[in-house]
C-alpha positions in Angstrom: -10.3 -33.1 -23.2 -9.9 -29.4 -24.7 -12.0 -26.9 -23.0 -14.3 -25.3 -25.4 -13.7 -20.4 -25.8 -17.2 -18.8 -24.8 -18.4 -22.3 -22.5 -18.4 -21.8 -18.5 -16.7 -24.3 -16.6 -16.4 -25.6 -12.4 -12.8 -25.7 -11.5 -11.6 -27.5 -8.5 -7.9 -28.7 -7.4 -7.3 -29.0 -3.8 -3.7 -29.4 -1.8 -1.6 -32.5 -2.3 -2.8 -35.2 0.0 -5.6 -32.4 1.1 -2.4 -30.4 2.9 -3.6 -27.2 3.6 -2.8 -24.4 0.7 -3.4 -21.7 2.6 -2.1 -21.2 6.1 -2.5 -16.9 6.6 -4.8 -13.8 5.6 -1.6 -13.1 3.3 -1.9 -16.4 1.7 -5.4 -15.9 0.5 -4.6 -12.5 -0.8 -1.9 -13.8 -2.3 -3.7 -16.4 -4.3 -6.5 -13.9 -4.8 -3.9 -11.2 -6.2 -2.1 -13.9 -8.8 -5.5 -14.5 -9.5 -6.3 -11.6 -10.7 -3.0 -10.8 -12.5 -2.6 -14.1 -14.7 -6.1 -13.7 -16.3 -4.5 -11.1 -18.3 -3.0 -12.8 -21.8 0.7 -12.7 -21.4 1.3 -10.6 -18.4 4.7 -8.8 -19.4 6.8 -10.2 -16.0 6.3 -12.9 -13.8 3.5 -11.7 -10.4 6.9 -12.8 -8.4 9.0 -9.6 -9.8 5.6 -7.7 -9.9 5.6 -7.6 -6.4 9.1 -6.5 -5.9 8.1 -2.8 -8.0 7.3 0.5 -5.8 3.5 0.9 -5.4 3.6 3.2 -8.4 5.4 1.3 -10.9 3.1 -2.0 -10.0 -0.3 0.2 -10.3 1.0 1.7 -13.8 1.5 -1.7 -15.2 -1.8 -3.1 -14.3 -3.9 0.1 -15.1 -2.1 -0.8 -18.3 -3.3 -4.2 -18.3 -6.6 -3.1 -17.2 -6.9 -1.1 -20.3 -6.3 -3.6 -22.9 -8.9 -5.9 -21.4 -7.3 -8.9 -23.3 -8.1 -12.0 -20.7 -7.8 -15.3 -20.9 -10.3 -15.9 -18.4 -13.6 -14.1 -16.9 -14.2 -15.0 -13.3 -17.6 -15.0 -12.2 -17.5 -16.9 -9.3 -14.9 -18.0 -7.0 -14.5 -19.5 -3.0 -11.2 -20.7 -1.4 -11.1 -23.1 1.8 -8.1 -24.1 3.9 -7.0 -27.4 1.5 -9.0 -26.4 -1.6 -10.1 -23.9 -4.0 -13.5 -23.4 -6.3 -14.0 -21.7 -9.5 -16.4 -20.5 -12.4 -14.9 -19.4 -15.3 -15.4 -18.4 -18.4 -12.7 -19.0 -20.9 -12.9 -16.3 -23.6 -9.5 -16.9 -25.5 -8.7 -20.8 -26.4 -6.8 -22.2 -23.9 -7.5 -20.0 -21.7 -8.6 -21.5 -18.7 -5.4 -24.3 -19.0 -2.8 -21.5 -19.1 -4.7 -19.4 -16.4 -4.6 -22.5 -13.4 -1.2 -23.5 -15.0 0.5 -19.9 -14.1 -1.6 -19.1 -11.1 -0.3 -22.5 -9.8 3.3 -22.3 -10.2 3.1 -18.8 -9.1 1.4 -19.4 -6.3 3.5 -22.9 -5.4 6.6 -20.9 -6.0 5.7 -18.5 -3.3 4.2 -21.2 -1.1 7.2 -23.3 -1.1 9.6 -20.4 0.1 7.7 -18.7 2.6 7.2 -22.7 4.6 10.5 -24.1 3.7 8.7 -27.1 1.6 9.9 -28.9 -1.8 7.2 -30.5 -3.9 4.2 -30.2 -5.7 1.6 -28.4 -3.8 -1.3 -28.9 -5.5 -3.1 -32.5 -6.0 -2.5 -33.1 -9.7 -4.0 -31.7 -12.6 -7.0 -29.5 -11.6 -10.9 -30.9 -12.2 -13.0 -29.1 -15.0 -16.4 -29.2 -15.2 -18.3 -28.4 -17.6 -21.7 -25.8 -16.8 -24.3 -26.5 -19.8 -27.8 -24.6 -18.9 -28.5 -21.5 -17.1 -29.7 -23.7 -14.2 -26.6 -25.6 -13.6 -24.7 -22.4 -13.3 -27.2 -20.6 -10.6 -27.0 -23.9 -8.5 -22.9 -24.4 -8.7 -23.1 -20.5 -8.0 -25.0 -21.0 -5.2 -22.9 -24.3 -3.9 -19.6 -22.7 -4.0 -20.6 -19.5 -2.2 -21.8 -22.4 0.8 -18.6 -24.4 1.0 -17.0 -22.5 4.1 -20.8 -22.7 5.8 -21.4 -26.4 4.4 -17.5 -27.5 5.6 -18.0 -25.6 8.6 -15.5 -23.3 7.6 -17.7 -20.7 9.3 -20.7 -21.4 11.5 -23.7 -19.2 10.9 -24.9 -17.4 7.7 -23.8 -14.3 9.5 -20.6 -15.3 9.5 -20.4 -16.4 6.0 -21.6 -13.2 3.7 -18.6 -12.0 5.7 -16.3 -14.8 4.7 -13.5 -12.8 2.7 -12.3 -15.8 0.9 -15.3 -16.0 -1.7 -17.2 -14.1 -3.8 -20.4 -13.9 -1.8 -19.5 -10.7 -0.1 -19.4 -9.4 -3.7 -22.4 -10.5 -4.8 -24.4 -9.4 -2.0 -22.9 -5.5 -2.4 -20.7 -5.4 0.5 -17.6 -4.6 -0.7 -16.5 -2.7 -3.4 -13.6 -4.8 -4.7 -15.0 -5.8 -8.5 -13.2 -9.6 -9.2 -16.1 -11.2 -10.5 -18.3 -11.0 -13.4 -21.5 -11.4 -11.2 -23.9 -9.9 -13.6 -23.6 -13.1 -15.4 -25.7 -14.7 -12.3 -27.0 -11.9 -10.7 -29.2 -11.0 -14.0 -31.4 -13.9 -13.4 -32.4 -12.2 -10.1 -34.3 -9.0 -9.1 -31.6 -7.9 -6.7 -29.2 -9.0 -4.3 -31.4 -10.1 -1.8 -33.0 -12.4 -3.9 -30.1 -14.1 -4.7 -29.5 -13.7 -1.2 -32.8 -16.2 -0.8 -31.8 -18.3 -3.3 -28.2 -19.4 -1.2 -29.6 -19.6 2.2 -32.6 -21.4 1.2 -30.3 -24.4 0.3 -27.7 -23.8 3.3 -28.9 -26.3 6.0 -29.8 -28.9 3.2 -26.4 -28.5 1.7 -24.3 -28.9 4.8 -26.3 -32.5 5.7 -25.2 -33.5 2.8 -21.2 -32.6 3.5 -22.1 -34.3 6.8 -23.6 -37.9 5.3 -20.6 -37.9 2.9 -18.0 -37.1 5.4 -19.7 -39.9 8.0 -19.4 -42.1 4.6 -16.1 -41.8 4.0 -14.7 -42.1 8.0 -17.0 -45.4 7.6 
């Protein structure tokens, strides 16, 4: 099914066989980093030979980039856990989202596959898109993604995860300065940050019994 320009969507694709996809700190940057490159339209040079420029040659071609503002995708929301990976998007150009997972994908398996010594597809198929229909839908799936690592177990207290560094919770909440996601387009529906603050741990507990009954369900 064709994803529809200006609709918001869920996108899911986890390792092959649930292998793990990320292994280091450097893998999640990695991913994060290709990420952010490959939702420009047409990026002029693969992220592989990106990352072999000096420091100054790399920051002159994306403050290029950065300029024209020509995207195929804006992020808004985004978590990534050991096997698996979550995001909301917003395609803004058609076929946006498709080419966007299809070269942060490759990238990424490319650089994946020589750093482990592994042959192979890495990810599980073609990724899952869901589509977000009403205002509500999106705060809750906002709200879901940013408790995977606490629901998984990932992390083990809410402490820990505002600090997770994999997910754009630490964004939303102010605590870093790093701008990936479009937040406004969630946080508008909220006072301020602590509110939506409220709104995530309010659901935390109830979420992760849930992930609890459904793993106990499947070892069954």
């Amino acid at each position: 099914m064709p994803l529809a320009t200006g609709e918001f969507y869920h996108i899911i694709n986890r390792g092959n066989a649930s292998i793990p996809i990320f292994k280091t700190k450097r893998d999640y940057h990695r991913f994060v980093k290709t990420s952010l490159y490959y939702q420009n339209c047409n990026p002029p040079m693969r992220y592989a030979k990106l990352s072999t420029l000096s420091l100054k040659e790399r920051e002159n071609l994306l403050n290029k980039l950065k300029k024209k503002r020509k995207f195929w995708i804006e992020i808004i929301a985004y978590c990534l856990m050991p096997n698996h990976y979550h995001f909301i998007l917003k395609q803004i150009n058609d076929k946006g989202i498709s080419n966007f997972i299809r070269l942060l994908g490759s990238s990424y398996s490319h650089y994946f596959n020589i750093k482990y010594k592994r042959k192979g597809s890495l990810f599980e198929g073609r990724f899952k898109a869901i589509r977000i229909e009403t205002d509500s839908q999106l705060l809750h799936l906002s709200r879901y993604v940013h408790l995977n690592p606490y629901s998984s177990f990932v992390v083990k207290t809410l402490a820990e995860l505002i600090k997770y560094p994999y997910s754009s919770l630490p964004e939303y909440l102010g605590l870093i300065e790093k701008e990936i996601c479009q937040k406004e387009t969630v946080l508008s529906f909220f006072t301020h940050t602590e509110s939506y603050k409220k709104f995530v741990f309010d659901r935390a507990d109830y979420q992760r019994s849930l992930e609890e009954i459904k793993h106990q369900l499947l070892e069954n």
